[in-house]
TIKOLKE-367051 format. One record per residue (C-alpha): residue in one letter; z, x, y. Coordinates in steps of 0.25 Angstrom, whole numbers, padded with zeros to 4 digits, always signed. Example, Ala and Ser with C-alpha at 12.3 -4.5 7.8 and 13.67 -1.06 7.14 Angstrom:
# TIKOLKE-367051
A+0031+0049-0018 S+0029+0055-0004 
END
This chain:
# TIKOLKE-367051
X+0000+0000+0000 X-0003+0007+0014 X+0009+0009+0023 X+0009+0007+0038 X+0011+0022+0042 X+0021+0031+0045 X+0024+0024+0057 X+0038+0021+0060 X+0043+0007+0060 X+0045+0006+0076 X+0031+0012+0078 X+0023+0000+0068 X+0018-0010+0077 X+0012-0024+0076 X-0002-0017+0077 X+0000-0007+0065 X+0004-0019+0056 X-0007-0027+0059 X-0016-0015+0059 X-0012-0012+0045 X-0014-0027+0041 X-0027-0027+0044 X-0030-0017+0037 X-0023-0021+0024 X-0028-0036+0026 X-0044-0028+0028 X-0042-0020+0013 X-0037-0032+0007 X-0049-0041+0009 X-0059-0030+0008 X-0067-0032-0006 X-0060-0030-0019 X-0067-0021-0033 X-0069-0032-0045 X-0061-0020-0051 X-0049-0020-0042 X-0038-0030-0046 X-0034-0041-0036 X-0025-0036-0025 X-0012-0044-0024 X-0010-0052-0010 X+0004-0045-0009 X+0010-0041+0004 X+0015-0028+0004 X+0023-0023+0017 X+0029-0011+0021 X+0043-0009+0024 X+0040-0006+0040 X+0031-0020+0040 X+0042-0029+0034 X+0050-0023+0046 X+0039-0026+0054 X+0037-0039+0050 X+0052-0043+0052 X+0053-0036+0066 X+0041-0043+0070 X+0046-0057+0065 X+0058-0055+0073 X+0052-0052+0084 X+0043-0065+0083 X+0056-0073+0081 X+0062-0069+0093 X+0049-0070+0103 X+0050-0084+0097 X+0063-0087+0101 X+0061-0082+0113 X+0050-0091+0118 X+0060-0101+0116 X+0073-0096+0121 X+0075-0100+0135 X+0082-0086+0138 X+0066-0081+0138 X+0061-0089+0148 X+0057-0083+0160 X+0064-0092+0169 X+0079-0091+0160 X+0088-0089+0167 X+0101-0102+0169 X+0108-0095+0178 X+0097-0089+0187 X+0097-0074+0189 X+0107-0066+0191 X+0107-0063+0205 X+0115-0060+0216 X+0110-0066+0232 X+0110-0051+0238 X+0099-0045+0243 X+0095-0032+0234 X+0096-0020+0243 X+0094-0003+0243 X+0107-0001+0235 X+0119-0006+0227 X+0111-0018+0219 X+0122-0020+0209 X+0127-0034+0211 X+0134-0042+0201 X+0127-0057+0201 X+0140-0063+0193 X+0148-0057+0205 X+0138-0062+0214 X+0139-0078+0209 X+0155-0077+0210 X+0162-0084+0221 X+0172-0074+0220 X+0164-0062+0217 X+0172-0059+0204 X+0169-0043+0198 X+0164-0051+0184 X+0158-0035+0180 X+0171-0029+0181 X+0180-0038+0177 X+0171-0041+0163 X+0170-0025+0162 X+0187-0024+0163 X+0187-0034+0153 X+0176-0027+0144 X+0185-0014+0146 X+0199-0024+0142 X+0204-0021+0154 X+0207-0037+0156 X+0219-0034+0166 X+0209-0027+0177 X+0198-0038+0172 X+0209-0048+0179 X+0212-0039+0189 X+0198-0040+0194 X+0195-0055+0192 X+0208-0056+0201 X+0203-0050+0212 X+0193-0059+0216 X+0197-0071+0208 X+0212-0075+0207 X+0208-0087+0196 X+0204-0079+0186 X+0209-0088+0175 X+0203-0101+0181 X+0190-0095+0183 X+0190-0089+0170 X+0191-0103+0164 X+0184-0111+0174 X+0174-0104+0185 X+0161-0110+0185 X+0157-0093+0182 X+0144-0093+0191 X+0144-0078+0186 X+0141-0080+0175 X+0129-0087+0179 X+0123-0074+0186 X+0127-0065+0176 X+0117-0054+0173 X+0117-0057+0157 X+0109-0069+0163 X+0096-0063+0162 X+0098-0061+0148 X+0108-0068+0140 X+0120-0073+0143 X+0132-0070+0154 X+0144-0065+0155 X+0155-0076+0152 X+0162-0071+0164 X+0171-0083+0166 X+0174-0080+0151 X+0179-0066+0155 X+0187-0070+0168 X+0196-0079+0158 X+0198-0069+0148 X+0202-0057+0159 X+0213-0068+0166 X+0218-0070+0153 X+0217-0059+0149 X+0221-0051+0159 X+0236-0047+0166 X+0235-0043+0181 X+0247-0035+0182 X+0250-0041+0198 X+0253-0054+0193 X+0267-0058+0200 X+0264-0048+0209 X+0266-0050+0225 X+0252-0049+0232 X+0248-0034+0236 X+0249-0029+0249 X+0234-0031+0253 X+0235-0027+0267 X+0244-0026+0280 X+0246-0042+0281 X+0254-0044+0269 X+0262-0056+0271 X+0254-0059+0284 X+0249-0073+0284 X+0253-0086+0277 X+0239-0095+0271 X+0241-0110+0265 X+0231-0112+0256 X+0228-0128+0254 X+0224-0130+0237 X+0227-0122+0226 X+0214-0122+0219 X+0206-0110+0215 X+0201-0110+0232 X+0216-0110+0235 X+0222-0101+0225 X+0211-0089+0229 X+0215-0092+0242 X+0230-0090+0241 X+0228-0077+0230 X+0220-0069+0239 X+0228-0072+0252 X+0241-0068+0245 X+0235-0055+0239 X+0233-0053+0254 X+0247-0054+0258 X+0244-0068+0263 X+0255-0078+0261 X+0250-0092+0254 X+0254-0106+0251 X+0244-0116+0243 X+0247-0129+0245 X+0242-0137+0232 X+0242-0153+0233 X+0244-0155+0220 X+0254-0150+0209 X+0247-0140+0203 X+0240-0127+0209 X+0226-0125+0205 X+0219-0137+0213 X+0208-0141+0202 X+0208-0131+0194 X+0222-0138+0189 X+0219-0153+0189 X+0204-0151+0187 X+0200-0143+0177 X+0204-0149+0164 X+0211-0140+0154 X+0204-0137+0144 X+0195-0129+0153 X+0206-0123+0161 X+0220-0122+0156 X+0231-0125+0169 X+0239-0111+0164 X+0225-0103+0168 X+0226-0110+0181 X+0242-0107+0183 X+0240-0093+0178 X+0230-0090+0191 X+0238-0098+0201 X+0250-0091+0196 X+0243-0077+0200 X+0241-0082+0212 X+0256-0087+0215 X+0261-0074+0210 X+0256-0069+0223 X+0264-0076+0230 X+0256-0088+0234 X+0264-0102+0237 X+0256-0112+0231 X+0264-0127+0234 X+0261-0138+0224 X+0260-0152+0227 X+0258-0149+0239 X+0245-0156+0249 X+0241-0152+0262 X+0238-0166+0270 X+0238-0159+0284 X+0230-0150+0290 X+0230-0134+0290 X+0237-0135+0304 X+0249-0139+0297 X+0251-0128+0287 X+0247-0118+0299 X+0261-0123+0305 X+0268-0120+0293 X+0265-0105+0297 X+0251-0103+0289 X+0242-0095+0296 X+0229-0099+0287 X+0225-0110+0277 X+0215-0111+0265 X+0212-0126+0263 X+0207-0123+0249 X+0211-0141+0244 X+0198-0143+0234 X+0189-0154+0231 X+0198-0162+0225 X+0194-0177+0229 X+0185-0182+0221 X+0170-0188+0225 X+0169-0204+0222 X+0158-0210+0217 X+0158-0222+0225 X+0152-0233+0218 X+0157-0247+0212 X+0169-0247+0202 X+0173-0234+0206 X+0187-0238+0207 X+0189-0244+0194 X+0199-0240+0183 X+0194-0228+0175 X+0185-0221+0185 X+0192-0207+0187 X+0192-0197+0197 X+0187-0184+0189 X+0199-0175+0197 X+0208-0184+0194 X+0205-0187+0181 X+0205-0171+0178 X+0219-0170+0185 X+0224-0181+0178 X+0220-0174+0165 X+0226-0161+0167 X+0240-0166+0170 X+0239-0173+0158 X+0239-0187+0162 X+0233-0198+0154 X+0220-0203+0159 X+0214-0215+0152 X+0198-0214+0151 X+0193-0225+0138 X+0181-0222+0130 X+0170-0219+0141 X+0171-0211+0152 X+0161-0207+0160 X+0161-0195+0169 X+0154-0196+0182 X+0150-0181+0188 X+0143-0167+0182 X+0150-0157+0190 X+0162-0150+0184 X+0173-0157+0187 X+0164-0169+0180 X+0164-0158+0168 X+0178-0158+0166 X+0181-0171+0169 X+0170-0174+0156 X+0177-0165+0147 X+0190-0170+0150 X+0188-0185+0148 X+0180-0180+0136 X+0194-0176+0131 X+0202-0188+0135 X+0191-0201+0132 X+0190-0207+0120 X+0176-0208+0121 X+0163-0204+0126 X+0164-0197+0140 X+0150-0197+0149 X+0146-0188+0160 X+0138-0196+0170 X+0130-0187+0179 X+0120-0192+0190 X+0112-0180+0188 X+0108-0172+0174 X+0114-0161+0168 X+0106-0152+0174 X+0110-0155+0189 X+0125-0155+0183 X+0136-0147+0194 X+0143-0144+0183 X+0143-0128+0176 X+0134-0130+0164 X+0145-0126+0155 X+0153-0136+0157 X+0142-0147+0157 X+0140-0141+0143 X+0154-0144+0140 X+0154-0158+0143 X+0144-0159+0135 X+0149-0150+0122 X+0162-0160+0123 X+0152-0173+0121 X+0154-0178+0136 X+0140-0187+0138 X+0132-0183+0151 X+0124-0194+0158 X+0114-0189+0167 X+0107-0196+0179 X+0118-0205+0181 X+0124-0210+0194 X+0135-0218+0193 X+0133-0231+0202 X+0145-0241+0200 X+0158-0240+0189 X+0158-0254+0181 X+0172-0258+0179 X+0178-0271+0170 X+0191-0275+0175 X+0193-0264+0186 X+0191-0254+0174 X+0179-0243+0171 X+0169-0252+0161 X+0155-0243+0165 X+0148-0235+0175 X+0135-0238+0181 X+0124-0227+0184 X+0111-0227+0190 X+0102-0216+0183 X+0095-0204+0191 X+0082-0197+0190 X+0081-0183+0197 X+0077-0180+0212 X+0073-0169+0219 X+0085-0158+0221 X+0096-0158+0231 X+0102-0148+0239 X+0111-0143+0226 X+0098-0141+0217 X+0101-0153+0211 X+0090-0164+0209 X+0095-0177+0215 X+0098-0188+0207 X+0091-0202+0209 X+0095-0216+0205 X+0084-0224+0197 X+0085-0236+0201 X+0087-0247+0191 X+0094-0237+0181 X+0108-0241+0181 X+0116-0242+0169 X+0129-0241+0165 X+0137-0234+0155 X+0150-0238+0150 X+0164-0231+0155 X+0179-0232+0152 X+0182-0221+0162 X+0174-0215+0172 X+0175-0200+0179 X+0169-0197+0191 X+0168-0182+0193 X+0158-0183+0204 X+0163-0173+0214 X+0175-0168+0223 X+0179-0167+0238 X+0190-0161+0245 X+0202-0169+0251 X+0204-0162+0266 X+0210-0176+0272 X+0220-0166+0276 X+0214-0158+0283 X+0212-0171+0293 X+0213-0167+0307 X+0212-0151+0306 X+0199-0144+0312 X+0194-0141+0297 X+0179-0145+0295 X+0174-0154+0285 X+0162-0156+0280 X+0155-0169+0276 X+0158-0168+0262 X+0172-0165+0265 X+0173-0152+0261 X+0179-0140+0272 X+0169-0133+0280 X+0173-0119+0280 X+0166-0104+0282 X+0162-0101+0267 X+0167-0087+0269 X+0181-0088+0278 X+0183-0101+0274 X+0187-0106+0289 X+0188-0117+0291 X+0187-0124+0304 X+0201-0123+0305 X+0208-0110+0311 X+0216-0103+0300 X+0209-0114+0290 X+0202-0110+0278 X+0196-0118+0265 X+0187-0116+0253 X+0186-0121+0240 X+0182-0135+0236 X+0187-0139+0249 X+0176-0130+0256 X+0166-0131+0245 X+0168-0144+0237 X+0170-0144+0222 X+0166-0129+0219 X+0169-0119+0210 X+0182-0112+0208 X+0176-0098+0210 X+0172-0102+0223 X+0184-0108+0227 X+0193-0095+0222 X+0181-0087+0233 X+0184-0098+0244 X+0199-0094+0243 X+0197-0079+0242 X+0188-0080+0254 X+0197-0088+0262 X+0208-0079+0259 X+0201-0067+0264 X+0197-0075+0278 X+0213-0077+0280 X+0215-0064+0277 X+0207-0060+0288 X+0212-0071+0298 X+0227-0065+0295 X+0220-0052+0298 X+0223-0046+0283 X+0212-0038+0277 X+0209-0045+0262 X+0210-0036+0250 X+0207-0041+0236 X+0215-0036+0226 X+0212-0022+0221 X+0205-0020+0207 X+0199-0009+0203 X+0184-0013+0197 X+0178-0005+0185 X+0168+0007+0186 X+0159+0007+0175 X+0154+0021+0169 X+0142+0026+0167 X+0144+0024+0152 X+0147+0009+0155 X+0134+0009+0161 X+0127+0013+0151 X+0134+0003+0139 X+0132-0007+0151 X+0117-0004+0150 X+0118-0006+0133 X+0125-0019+0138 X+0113-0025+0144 X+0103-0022+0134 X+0109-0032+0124 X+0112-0046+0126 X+0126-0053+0122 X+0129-0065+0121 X+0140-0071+0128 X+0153-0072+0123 X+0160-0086+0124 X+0172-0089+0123 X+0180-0099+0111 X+0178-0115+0114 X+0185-0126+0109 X+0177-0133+0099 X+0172-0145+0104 X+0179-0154+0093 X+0192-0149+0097 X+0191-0152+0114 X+0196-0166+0113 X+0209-0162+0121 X+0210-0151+0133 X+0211-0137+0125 X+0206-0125+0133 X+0191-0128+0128 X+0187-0112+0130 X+0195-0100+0126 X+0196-0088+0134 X+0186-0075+0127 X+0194-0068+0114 X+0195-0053+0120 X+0183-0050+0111 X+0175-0060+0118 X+0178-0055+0131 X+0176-0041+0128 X+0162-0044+0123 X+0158-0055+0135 X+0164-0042+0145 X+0154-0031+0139 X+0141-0041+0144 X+0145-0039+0157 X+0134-0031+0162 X+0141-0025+0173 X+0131-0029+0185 X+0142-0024+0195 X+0140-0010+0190 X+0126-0010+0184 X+0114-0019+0186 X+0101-0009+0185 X+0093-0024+0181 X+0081-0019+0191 X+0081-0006+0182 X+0081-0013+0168 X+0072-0023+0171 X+0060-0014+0177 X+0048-0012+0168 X+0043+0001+0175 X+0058+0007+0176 X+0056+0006+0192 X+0070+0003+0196 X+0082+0016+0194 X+0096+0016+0194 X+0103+0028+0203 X+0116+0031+0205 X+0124+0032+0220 X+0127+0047+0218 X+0131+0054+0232 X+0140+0064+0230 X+0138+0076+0218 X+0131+0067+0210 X+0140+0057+0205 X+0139+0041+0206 X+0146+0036+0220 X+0150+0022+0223 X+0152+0017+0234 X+0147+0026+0243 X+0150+0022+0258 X+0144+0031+0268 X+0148+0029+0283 X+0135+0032+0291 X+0132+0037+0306 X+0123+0029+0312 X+0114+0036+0323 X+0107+0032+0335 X+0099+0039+0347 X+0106+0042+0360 X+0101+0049+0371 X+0090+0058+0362 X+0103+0061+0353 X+0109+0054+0339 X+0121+0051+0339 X+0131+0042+0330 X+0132+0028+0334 X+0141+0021+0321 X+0141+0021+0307 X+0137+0012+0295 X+0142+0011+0282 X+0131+0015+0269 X+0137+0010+0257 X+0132+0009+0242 X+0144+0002+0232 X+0136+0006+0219 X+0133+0019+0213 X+0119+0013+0203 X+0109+0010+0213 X+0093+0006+0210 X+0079+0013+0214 X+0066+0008+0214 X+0055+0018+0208 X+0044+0010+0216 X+0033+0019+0207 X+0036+0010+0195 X+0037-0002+0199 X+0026-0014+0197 X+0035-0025+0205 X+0037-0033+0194 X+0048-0041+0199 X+0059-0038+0186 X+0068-0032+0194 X+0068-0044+0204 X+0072-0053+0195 X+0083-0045+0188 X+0089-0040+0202 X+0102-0047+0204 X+0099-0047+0218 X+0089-0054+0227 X+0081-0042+0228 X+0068-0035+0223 X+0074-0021+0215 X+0060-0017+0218 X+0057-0018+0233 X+0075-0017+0236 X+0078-0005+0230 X+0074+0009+0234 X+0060+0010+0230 X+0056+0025+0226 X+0043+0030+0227 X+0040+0042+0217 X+0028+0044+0226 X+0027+0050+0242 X+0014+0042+0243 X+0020+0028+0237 X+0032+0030+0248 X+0023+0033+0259 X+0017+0019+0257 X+0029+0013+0258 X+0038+0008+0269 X+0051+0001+0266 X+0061+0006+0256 X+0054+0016+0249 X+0059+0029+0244 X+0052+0044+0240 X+0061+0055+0234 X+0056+0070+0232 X+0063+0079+0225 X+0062+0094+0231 X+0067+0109+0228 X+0078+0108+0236 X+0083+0092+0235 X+0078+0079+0236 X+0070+0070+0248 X+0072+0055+0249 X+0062+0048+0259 X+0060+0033+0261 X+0051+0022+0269 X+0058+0012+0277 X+0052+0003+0287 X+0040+0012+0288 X+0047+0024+0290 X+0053+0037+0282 X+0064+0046+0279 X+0067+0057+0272 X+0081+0060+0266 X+0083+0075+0260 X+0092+0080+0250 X+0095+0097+0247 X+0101+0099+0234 X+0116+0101+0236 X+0118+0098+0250 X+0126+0088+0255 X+0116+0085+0267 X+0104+0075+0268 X+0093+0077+0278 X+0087+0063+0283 X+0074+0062+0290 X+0067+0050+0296 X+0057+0048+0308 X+0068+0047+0317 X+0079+0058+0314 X+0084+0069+0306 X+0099+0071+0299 X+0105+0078+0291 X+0117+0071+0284 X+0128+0074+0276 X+0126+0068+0261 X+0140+0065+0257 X+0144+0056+0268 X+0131+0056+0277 X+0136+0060+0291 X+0125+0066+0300 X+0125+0082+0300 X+0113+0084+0310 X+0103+0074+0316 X+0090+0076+0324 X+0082+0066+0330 X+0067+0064+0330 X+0066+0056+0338 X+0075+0044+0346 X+0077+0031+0340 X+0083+0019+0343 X+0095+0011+0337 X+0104+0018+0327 X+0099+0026+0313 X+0106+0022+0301 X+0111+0034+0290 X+0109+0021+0279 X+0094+0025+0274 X+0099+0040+0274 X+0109+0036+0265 X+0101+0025+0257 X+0091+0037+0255 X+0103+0047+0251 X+0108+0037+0241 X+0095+0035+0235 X+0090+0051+0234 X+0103+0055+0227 X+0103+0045+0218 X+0087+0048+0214 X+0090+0063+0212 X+0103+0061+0205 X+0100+0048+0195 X+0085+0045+0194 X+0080+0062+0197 X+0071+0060+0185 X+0063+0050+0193 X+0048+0059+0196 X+0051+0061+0212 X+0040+0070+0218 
END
């Protein structure tokens, strides 16, 4: 039987095989002697074909699958990319997008790489700086992180909600119970009342103390927490995770006073001595429906139907209960009366699911638990026999054109009421704030009710008068709320003339080894780890319905963190050509500096003479910054896409040009480097004009030329050394392109020196 060769297996190709078929199926039909006995039809095969043969099939199976898994398609992507709002600019590009989509700005990359390291102290530590929920948002934060994480573009992200529970459970902050740190000369300067004790309030008061800032929360009801503790039912997030975080915060020495409502005006509490209050009171007033038979027995309020829960108290729903509302509070209340009624519990939502306010998991919850969902119907009159819930009547909806939200409107059809039958009805449609007492103060209102103030001091209109939260905002998130408090906090800060400070943590420096493992990292994709749910046969009473991440779990789900706060490189990865390079910041005797802040003279013309006329600051926060080898690129666009900025890596970076003739052409933002006997040369086009920035081998001084001056500067901290003047100019002359060009050269001669520079 003839063999294929001597070819090793990963050198056979699809065209051999076929090759040598032809030629075995040509001698097998080729005229036989009368002599010759019959040749038997049997398939021989060699050892390196069956491999062949199998390699291909699986092959085949997967570009199968492939054209039917949505993962494939070019327009796959349920989050959106992974981008951050900033422009993309010369240097320091690493921007972390799950940072970026956090109202508070939570360091997600180190906290998940001290987790990785079991270092769950310092995890917490880190989370608490920014964040003084940790557990609350660990169990319940809407995690829009997670929804611009970078694992996105090619599996699945980071369950960074998952990993916040498990470091607050986890993790033992050794200053629990102790006073507030000294943060500044005006310890114990300033009293602040804060107005509500939910998440907006709580954030409030805990940064405001660890500045030294005497509080007191006033909390109308009997419990701290706002609605976190009378809203949330419990077996989504357990009152002893909520009590461990206000705990925290009391231990600071906050004054939080229960049972306790504010009906006056601020005026009054800034007689009892306060010299600034945060009106941080909610949305706890729930939206009517205001139609027919709204007042019957058996239509519930959502908020007080939740509450009533919580504490335990009995609450008489019947058979069929009908929830009318899809954001999340419509969620929970669904779930909930899942667990009480005896029968079927409905969802009645004017749009579809799709349109639905409500986080996607928790709509997939609802669901899981067997709570029906009616679509495209408004509820249009509550049908009561003898005073009491008998059915409610809805008029259908078709889809219109979007509205300001991105949401189609929906349409009554008319003639398409009908009625479905009801023991008990819900109605989760919405939330205002109650500020009656704030009658008679200068505050502003909107028309919705809601507190107008500066959405970054969090002013009011009110001197000394602040608010945020749901009060500013309307029913919102609880990580946004947490950011209004820290945000207002700061602003009183500054009004009582104390300069903020968040508390100190010391953030991890990866090696150049992590790097490199986080690199292997990204070349393989992981499936996320999920945390333990209770079955759904057993979720007929209110147990916690997911657990926390086993220490296995959590150790796995922190290695897929890819680290974007220390490494991104996507604009290098994804170029076919190889046309964007990483170089490091490396200013002084060849090691890798970060930051680097550079105080430079500015200089102007006076009188035919320079002379120094102020200073400017050049700073770079990164040491791993990104060239662009204009000589190789073909403008595809790949590195657009994957950028995590609004930016064109191609165009926004420094573009090198390996050739004098290329760079000659060019006018803006385009860079040549020559390497000579004695050092190096760096010369760029901007605006039309060049310069020229020259390096000798082992000096510590930089000679910078344009068409307007000479200098000679000092590399290590860039003060001027001599100057001559071509000729005079107007305005001032900036040291920031000198520098940009410094930065740029020596990271050229030091990282990329293989690069073919004339």
């Amino acid at each position: 039987m003839e063999r294929l060769g001597a070819k090793s297996l990963e050198d056979l190709t699809r065209k051999d095989l076929d090759r040598w078929r032809s030629s075995r199926t040509a001698r097998l039909s080729s005229p036989k002697s009368c002599s010759a006995p019959p040749e038997r039809e049997t398939s021989f095969a060699t050892p390196e074909e069956n491999s062949y043969k199998a390699r291909l099939a699986n092959l085949e199976s997967e570009a199968a699958r492939a054209l039917d898994d949505p993962r494939y398609k070019k327009d796959y992507h349920p989050y959106g990319l992974p981008k951050v709002e900033s422009k993309l600019g010369l240097f320091d590009c690493i921007a972390t997008s799950c940072v970026g989509k956090c109202a508070v700005q939570q360091d997600v990359p180190e906290y998940a790489w001290l987790i990785g390291q079991k270092k769950y102290d310092e995890a917490l530590e880190v989370i608490l700086s920014r964040n003084p929920l940790p557990g609350v948002t660990g169990y319940v934060c809407n995690h829009l992180c997670q929804t611009r994480c970078t694992r996105n573009d090619y599996d699945e992200p980071v369950a960074i909600r998952a990993l916040k529970r498990f470091a607050a459970e986890k993790g033992n902050v050794s200053q629990k119970g102790s006073p507030p740190p000294k943060l500044g000369e005006g310890l114990g300067v300033g009293a602040v009342a804060v107005i509500g004790s939910g998440p907006s309030g709580l954030a409030a008061a805990c940064f405001l103390a660890l500045n030294g800032i005497q509080v007191t929360v006033y909390e109308a009801k009997d419990r701290a927490g706002g609605m976190l503790a009378w809203a949330i039912p419990s077996f989504r997030l357990p009152e002893a995770i909520i009590q461990e975080d206000i705990d925290r915060i009391e231990k600071l020495r906050v004054k939080i006073e229960l049972s306790h409502p504010i009906t006056a005006p601020p005026q009054e509490l800034f007689e009892k001595g306060f010299d600034a209050v945060y009106i941080a009171s909610g949305a706890g007033k729930s939206t009517r429906l205001r139609i027919e038979g709204e007042e019957g027995e058996g239509v519930y309020d959502a908020l007080d139907f939740l509450d009533r829960v919580r504490r335990g108290k009995p609450v008489d729903l019947g058979n069929r209960v009908l929830v009318i509302g899809g954001g999340n509070s419509a969620m929970d209340t669904a779930r909930t009366a899942k667990r009480i009624a005896s029968g079927p519990v409905t969802v009645v939502y004017r749009r579809t699911r799709q349109e639905m306010p409500a986080i996607e998991e928790e709509i997939e919850e609802v669901l899981a638990e067997g709570v029906i969902l009616e679509e495209l119907a408004s509820p249009t009159r509550v049908i009561l026999k003898d005073e009491e819930v008998a059915a409610l009547e809805c008029i259908q909806n078709e889809l219109g054109e979007a509205g300001e939200d991105g949401r189609r409107r929906p349409i009554p059809i008319e003639g398409s009421e009908f009625e479905i039958e009801a023991d008990a009805i819900i109605v989760a449609i919405g939330q205002v704030p109650d500020v009656s007492f704030l009658d008679g103060s200068s505050v502003s209102l909107r028309k919705d009710g809601t507190i107008a103030a500066h959405p970054q001091t969090c002013l009011t209109g009110e001197e000394h008068t602040y608010a945020g939260g749901d009060v500013v905002r309307g029913p919102s998130t609880i990580i946004e709320a947490i950011a209004d408090g820290r945000r207002a906090a700061e602003a009183i800060c500054r009004e009582l003339g104390i300069e903020t400070v968040l508390p100190a943590v010391a953030l991890p420096q990866l090696s150049d080894e992590d790097i490199g493992g986080l690199k292997r990292t990204r070349a393989r994709k992981e499936p996320q780890n999920r945390a333990q749910t209770l079955p759904l046969e057993q979720r007929g009473g209110f147990d916690l319905v997911e657990e926390t991440l086993s220490g296995e779990a959590a150790l796995s789900e922190a290695a897929r963190c890819l680290q974007c706060s220390t490494l991104c490189d996507k604009c290098v990865e994804v170029c076919p050509n190889r046309a964007n390079y990483t170089y490091t910041l490396q200013l002084r005797s060849g090691q890798a500096v970060s930051p680097t802040s550079l105080t430079l003279p500015k200089v102007s013309c006076q009188q035919d003479k320079w002379t120094v006329t102020g200073e400017e600051t050049f700073r770079l926060d990164q040491t791993r910054q990104i060239i662009h080898v204009d000589d190789f690129c073909n403008e595809c666009g790949n590195c657009e896409t994957f950028c995590v900025h609004d930016g064109k890596p191609y165009l926004d970076k420094p573009r090198l040009f390996l050739r004098e003739s290329d760079l000659e052409q060019e006018d803006d933002n385009a860079f040549y480097v020559e390497r000579g006997a004695k050092g190096w040369t760096i010369r760029r086009r901007e605006g039309g004009r060049e310069s020229r920035l020259c390096v000798e081998d082992g000096s510590d001084e930089v000679d910078f030329e344009n068409d307007l001056l000479k200098v000679r500067i000092y590399a290590h901290d860039f003060q001027i050394k001599a100057m001559e003047m071509k000729k005079d100019f107007q305005g001032e002359f900036s040291l920031i392109s000198p520098a940009e060009m410094y930065v740029i050269l020596k990271g050229l001669s030091t990282s990329l020196s293989f690069l073919p520079f004339e």
